[in-house]
C-alpha distance (Angstrom), angle and dihedral (degrees) to the residues before:
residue distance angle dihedral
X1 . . .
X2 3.60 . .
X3 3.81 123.0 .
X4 3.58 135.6 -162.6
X5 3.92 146.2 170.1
X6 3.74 97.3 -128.2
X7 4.03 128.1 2.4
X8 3.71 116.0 -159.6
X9 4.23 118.6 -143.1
X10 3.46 106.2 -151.2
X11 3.98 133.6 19.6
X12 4.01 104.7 -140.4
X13 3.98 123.8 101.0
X14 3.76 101.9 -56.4
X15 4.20 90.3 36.6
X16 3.84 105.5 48.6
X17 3.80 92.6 35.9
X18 4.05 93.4 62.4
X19 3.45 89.2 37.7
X20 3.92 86.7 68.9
X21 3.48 101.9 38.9
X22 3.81 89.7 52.3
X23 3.42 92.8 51.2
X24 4.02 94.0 41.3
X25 4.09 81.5 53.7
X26 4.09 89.9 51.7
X27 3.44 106.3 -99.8
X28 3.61 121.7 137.6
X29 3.66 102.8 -113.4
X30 4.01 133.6 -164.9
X31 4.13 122.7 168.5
X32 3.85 115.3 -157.7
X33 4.25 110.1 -155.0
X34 3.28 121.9 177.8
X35 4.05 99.4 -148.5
X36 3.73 119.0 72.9
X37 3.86 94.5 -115.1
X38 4.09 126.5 55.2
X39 3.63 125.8 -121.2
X40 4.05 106.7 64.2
X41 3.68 129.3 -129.8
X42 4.04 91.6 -39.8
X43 3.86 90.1 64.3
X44 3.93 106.7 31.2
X45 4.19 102.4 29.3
X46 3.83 104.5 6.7
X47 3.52 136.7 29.7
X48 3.85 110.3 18.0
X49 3.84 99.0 28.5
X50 4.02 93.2 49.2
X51 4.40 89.6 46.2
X52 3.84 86.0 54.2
X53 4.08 95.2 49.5
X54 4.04 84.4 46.3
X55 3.77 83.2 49.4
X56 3.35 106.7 52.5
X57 3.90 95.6 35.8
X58 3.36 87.2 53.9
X59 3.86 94.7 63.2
X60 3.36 89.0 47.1
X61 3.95 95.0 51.0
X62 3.85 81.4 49.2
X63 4.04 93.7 47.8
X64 3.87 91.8 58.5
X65 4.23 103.2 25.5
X66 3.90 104.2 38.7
X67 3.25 115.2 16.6
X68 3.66 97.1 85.2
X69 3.64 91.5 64.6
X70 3.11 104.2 61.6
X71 3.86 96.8 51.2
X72 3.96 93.1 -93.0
X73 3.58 105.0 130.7
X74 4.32 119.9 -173.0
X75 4.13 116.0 -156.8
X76 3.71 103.9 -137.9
X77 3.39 138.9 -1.8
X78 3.90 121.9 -32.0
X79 3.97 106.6 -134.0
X80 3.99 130.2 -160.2
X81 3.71 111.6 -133.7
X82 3.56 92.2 -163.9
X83 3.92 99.6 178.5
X84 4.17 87.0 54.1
X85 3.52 94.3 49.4
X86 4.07 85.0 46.4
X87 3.79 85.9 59.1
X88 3.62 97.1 40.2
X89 4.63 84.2 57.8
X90 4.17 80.4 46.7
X91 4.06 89.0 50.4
X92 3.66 93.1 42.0
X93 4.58 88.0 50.9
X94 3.71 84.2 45.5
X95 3.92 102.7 55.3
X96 3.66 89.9 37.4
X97 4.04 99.3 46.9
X98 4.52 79.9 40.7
X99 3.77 79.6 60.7
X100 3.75 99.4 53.5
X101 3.85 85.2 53.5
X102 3.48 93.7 54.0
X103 3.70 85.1 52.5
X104 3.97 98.6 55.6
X105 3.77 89.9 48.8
X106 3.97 91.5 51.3
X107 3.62 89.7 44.3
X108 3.62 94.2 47.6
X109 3.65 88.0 -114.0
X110 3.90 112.7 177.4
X111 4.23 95.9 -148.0
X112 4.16 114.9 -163.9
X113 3.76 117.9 -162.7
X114 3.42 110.1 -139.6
X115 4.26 148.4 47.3
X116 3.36 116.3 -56.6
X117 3.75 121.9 -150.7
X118 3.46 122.3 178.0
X119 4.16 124.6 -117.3
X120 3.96 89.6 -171.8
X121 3.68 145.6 -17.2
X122 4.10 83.2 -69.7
X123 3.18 102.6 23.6
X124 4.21 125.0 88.5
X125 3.61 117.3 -176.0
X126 4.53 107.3 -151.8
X127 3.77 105.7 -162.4
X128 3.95 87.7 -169.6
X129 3.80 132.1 -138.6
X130 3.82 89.4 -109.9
X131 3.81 96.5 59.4
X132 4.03 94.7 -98.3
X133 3.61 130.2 110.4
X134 3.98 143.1 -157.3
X135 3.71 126.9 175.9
X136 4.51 105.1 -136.7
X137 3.93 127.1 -165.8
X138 3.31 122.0 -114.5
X139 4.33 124.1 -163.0
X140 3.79 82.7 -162.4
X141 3.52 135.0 -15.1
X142 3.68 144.3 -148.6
X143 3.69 125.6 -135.0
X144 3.99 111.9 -157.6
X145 3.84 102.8 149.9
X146 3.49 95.0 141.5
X147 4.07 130.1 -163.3
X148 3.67 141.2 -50.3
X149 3.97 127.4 -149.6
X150 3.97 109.7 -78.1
X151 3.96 120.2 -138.0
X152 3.88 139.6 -172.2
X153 3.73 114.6 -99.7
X154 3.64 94.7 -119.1
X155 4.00 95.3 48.0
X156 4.43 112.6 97.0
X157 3.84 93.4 -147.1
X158 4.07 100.1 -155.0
X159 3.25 101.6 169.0
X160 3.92 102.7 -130.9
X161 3.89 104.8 73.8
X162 3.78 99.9 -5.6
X163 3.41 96.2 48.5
X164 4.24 147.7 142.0
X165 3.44 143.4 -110.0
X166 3.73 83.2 -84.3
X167 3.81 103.7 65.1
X168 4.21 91.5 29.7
X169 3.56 81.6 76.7
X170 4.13 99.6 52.7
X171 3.93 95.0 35.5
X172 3.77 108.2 153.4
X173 3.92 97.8 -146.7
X174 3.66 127.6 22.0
X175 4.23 107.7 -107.4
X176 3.57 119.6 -117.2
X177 4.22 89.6 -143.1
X178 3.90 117.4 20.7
X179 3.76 111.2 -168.8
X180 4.22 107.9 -157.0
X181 3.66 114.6 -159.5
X182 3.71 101.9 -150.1
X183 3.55 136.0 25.3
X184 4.07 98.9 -120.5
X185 3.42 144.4 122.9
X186 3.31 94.5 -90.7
X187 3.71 94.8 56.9
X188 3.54 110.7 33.4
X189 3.97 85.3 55.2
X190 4.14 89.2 51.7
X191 3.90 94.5 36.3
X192 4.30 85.6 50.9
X193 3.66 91.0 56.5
X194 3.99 93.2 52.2
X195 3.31 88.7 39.7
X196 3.69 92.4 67.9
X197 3.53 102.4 33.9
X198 4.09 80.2 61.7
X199 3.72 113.9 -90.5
X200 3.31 118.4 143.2
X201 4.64 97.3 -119.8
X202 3.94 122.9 -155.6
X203 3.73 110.9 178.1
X204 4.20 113.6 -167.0
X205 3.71 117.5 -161.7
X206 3.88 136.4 -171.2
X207 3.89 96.7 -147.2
X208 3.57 129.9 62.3
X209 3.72 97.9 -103.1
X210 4.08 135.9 23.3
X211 3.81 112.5 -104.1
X212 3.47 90.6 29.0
X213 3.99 88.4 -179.1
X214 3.65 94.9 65.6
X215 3.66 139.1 75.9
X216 4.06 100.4 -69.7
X217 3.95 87.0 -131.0
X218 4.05 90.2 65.2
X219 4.15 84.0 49.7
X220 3.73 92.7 50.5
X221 4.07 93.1 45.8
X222 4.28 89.6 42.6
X223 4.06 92.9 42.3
X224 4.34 92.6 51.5
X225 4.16 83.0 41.4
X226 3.58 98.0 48.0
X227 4.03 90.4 37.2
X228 4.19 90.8 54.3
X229 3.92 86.5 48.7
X230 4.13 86.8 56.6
X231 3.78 99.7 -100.5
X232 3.66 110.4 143.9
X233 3.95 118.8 -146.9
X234 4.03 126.2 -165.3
X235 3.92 98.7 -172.5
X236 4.13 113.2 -178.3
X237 3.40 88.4 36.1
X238 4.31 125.6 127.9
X239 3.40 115.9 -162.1
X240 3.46 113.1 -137.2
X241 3.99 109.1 175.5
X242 3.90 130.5 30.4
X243 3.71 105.6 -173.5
X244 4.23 124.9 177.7
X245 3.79 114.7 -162.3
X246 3.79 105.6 168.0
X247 3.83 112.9 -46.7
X248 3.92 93.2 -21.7
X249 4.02 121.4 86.1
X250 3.57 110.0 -168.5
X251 3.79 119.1 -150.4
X252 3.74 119.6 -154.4
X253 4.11 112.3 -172.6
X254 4.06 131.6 166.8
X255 3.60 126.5 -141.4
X256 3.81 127.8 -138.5
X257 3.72 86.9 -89.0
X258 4.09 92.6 63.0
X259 4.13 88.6 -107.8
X260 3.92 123.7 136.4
X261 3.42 125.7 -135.9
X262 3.94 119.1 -178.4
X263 3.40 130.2 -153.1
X264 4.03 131.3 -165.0
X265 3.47 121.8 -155.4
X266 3.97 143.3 156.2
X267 3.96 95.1 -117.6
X268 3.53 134.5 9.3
X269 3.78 122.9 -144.0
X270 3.71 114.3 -147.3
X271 3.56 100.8 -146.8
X272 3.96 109.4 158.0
X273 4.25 98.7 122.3
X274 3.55 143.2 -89.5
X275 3.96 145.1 -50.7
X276 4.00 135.1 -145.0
X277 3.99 100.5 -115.0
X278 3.79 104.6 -151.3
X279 3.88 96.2 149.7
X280 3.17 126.7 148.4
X281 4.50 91.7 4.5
X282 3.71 92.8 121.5
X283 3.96 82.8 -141.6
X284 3.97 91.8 168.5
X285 4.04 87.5 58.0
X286 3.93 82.2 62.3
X287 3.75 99.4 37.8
X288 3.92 91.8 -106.5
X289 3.53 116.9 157.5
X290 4.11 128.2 -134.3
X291 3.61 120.6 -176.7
X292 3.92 130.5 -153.2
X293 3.83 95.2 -80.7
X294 3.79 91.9 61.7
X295 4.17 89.8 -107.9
X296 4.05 125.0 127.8
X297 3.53 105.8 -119.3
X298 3.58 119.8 -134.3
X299 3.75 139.8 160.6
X300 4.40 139.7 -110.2
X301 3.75 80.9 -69.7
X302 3.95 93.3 45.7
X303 3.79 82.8 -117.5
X304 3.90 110.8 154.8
X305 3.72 125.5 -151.3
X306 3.74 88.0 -80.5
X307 3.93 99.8 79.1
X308 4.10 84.3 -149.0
X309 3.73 96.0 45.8
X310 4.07 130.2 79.1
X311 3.88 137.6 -176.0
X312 3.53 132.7 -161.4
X313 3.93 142.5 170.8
X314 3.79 124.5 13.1
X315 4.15 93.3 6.3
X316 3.93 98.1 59.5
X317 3.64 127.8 57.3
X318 4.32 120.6 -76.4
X319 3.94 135.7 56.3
X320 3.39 115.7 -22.2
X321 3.75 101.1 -126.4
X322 3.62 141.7 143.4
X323 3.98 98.4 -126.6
X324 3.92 90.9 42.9
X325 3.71 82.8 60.0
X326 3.35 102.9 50.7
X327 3.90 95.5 43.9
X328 4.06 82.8 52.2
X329 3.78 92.2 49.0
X330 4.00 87.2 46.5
X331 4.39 89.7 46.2
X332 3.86 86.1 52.8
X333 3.92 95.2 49.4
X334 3.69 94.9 42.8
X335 4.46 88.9 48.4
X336 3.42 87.6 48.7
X337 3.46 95.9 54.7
X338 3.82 90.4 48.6
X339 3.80 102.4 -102.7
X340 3.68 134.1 120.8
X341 3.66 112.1 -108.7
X342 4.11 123.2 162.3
X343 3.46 139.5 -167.8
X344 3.83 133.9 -156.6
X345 3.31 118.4 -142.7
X346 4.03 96.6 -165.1
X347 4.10 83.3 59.4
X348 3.75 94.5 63.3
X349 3.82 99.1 104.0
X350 3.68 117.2 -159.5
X351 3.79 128.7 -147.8
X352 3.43 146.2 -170.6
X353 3.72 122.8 -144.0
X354 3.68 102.7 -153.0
X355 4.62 111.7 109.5
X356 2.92 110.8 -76.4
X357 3.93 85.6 42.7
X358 3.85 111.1 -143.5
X359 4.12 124.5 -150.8
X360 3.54 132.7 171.4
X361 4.04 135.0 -171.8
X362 3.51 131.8 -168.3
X363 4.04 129.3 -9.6
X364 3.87 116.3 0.2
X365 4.08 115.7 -135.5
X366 3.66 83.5 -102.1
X367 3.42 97.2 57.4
X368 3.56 96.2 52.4
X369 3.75 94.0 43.4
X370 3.99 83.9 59.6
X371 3.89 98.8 39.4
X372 4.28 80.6 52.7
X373 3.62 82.9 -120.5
X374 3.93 107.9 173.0
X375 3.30 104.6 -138.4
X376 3.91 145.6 147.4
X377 4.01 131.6 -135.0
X378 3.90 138.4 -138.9
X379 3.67 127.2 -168.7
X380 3.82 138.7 -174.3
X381 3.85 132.0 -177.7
X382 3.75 124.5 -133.1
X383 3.65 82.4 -141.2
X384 3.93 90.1 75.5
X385 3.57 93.6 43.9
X386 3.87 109.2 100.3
X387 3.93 96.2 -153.5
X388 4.22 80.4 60.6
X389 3.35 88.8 53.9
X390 3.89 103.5 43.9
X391 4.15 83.4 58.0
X392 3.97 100.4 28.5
X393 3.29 96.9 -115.9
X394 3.77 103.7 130.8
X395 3.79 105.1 131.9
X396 3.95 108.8 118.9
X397 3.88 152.8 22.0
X398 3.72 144.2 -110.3
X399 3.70 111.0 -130.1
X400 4.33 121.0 -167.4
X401 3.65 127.3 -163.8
X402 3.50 121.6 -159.9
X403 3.37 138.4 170.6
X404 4.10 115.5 -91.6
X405 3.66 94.9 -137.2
X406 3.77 113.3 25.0
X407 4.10 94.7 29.5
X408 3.35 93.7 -131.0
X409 3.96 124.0 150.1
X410 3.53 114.4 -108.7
X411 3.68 109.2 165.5
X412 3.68 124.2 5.4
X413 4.32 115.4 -162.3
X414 3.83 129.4 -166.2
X415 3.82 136.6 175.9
X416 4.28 108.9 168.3
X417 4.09 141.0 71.5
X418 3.39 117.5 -14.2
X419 4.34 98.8 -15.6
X420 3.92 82.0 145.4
X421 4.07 85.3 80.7
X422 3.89 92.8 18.5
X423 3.79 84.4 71.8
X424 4.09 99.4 72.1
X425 3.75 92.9 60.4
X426 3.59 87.4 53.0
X427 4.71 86.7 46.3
X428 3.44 91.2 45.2
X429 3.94 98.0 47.8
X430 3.56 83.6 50.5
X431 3.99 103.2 44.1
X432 3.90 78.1 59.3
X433 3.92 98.2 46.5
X434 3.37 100.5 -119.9
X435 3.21 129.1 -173.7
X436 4.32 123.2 -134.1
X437 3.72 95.5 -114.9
X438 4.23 80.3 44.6
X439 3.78 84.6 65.1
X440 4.14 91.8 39.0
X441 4.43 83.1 61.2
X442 3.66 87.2 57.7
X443 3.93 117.3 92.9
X444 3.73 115.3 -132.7
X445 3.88 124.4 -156.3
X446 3.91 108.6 -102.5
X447 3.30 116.2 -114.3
X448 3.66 96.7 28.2
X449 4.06 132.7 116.1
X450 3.43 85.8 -127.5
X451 3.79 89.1 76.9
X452 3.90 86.4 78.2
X453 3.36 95.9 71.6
X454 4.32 87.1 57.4
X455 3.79 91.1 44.9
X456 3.94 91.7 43.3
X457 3.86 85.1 45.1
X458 3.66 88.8 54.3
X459 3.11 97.5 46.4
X460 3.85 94.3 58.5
X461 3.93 86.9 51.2
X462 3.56 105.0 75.4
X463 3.71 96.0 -42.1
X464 3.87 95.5 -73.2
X465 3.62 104.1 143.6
X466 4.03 103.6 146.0
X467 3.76 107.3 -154.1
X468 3.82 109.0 49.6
């Protein structure tokens, strides 16, 4: 029987990124995943695939909307090939999931392909891709199974015109009306890449706004955006009825006031979140604890109720990202090793994908109103910005949050160009506690977006922004 230090459950983000730094650290390291490729729904059905769709839609979006304008003229009609761009997303998942091999072999990585369930606390059963089986021990081990798609009860996912994430990124024709259940990340980012390859996009939400989890001044900015590009957007609205009769799904959804509105469409994208996938783990054969929501409870140390066994990512409590994963996966390697590594929570920024990108850090304006946080608020446009000019990208604003007293940053909002890197100047300002007029010493590259974040930063500090 096989032994090893620490055995890693699941290859995405969180999974494959522990599994290196426990084997950089010295431990004898294996990862069990039950796919036939590495890197987990953020490589092969999330993450990477979706950023290349956005990608290459975008150019095209570009190739027939903006172009003109800036003296680029095409001959004849601009065509999408969608199943080449399809198989350009596949080529991008297969280099990048190639490279995660290549990092388990540098490593010294022992990789098992199959699902691992466990017999004991140090025990893992691998019922392998190739119909074999063999039962490893494990000194500790690592659970980073991630999520699956989440549904409504009453909605018959089928996976050709109500579908997933999952199959919105393989669709062999582009749909004339997409119907998005949910208002997320997740779907605004698919719904914007139809959108400009010429579907006709309807997005239905529960809550009041889209991106519910952000600061409501990033949902404002993204819903007028999104709405001037053609998306349409029924916020308040519960969707009681997904029905598929041939190639039409009809959509039936009530508003706050009790009235229906239906909606017909040629695919319907279930949109409405995420689940902790734990099937199949055995976790009570190893004394692992699952609570009501479907998460793996664990401790400050992400510790479950085995002393020997840890979870991180999508199966314990927290924002399901990528980059919260891997700094988990990175905590556990480092306490196992006998360090003293930390994560803040308030420092995980999130981001959404869509153009203008949108990213957020820290407390939102509402959560400060409700904490009774005193605090004061700068703003600057993107449309005052010259570098947004110079490339017409003006849509959007840079919002700080700082404390009223101590003028330090507490929250720090975007929605423009390029706010999906933007964001770590705005982390690691606050990993170091700085302060707004901290952030107004620093000298910013001219013409750059970054310079928002000075101006917006000066504008927090006694109103002092110096271009609007």
């Amino acid at each position: 029987m096989s032994s090893f230090d620490v055995v890693i459950i699941g290859s995405g983000p969180g999974g494959y990124v522990s599994a290196i730094r426990c084997a950089q650290l010295g431990f004898k390291t294996a990862i069990i995943e039950k796919y036939s490729t590495l890197g987990g729904t953020c490589l092969n059905v999330g993450c990477i695939p979706s950023k290349a769709l956005l990608d290459s839609s975008h150019r095209y979006h570009d190739s027939i909307a903006h172009l003109e304008e800036h003296g680029i003229k095409i001959e004849g009609q601009v065509k999408v090939d969608l199943e080449k761009m399809i198989a350009r997303k596949q080529a991008v998942v297969e280099q990048t999931s190639g490279g995660i091999n290549f990092l388990m072999d540098k490593n010294k990585i022992t990789v098992f392909q199959g699902k691992g369930s466990f017999v004991d606390a140090t025990h893992i059963k691998i019922d392998k891709n190739d119909g074999s089986s063999e039962t490893i021990e494990a000194k500790h081990t690592i659970i980073a199974t991630g999520s699956k798609p989440s549904s409504l009860p009453f909605i018959t996912i089928d996976k050709e015109r109500v579908i997933t994430s999952t199959e919105a990124l393989k669709l062999k024709e582009i749909p004339k009306h997409l119907i998005i259940i949910g208002g997320g990340v997740i779907g605004l980012e698919l719904g914007q890449v139809y959108l400009r390859l010429g579907s006709e996009v309807s997005v239905v939400e529960f809550m009041d706004r889209i991106i519910p989890g952000m600061d409501s001044a990033l949902s404002k900015e993204l819903t007028k955006v999104l709405k001037k590009q053609g998306m349409k957007f029924y916020t308040s609205h519960k969707v009681k009825s997904v029905v598929r009769k041939g190639d039409v799904v009809t959509v039936e959804a009530d508003n706050t006031k009790g009235e229906t509105i239906t909606l017909q469409g040629d695919y319907s994208l279930v949109s409405v979140g995420r689940k902790p996938y734990t099937e199949g783990l055995n976790a009570e054969a190893a004394g692992v604890k699952i609570n009501e929501r479907g998460q793996i409870d664990v401790n400050e140390h992400l510790q479950t109720t085995a002393t020997n066994i840890y979870a991180i990512g999508d199966v314990v409590k927290g924002a399901m990202l990528a980059h919260k994963a891997e700094e988990e996966g990175v905590f556990v390697a480092e306490t196992l090793a006998g360090q003293k590594p930390h994560i803040n929570y308030n420092l995980i920024p999130g981001v959404v994908y869509t153009w203008p990108e949108v990213s957020g850090v820290g407390q939102t304006e509402e959560q400060l109103k409700a904490a009774g946080v005193n605090y004061k608020s700068g703003s600057f446009p993107f449309k005052a910005l010259g570098r947004a000019r110079a490339s017409s990208d003006t849509d959007g604003f840079v919002k700080i949050l700082a404390d009223a007293k101590t003028d330090e940053v507490l929250g720090v909002h975007m929605i423009g160009a390029r706010v999906a890197d933007l964001i770590a100047e705005a982390v690691t300002a606050m990993e170091f506690r700085a302060s707004a007029e901290d952030i107004t010493r620093m000298s910013h590259a001219h013409p750059t977006f970054a310079e928002a974040i000075k101006e917006a930063a000066l504008a927090a500090t006694d109103n002092r922004a110096i271009h609007v």
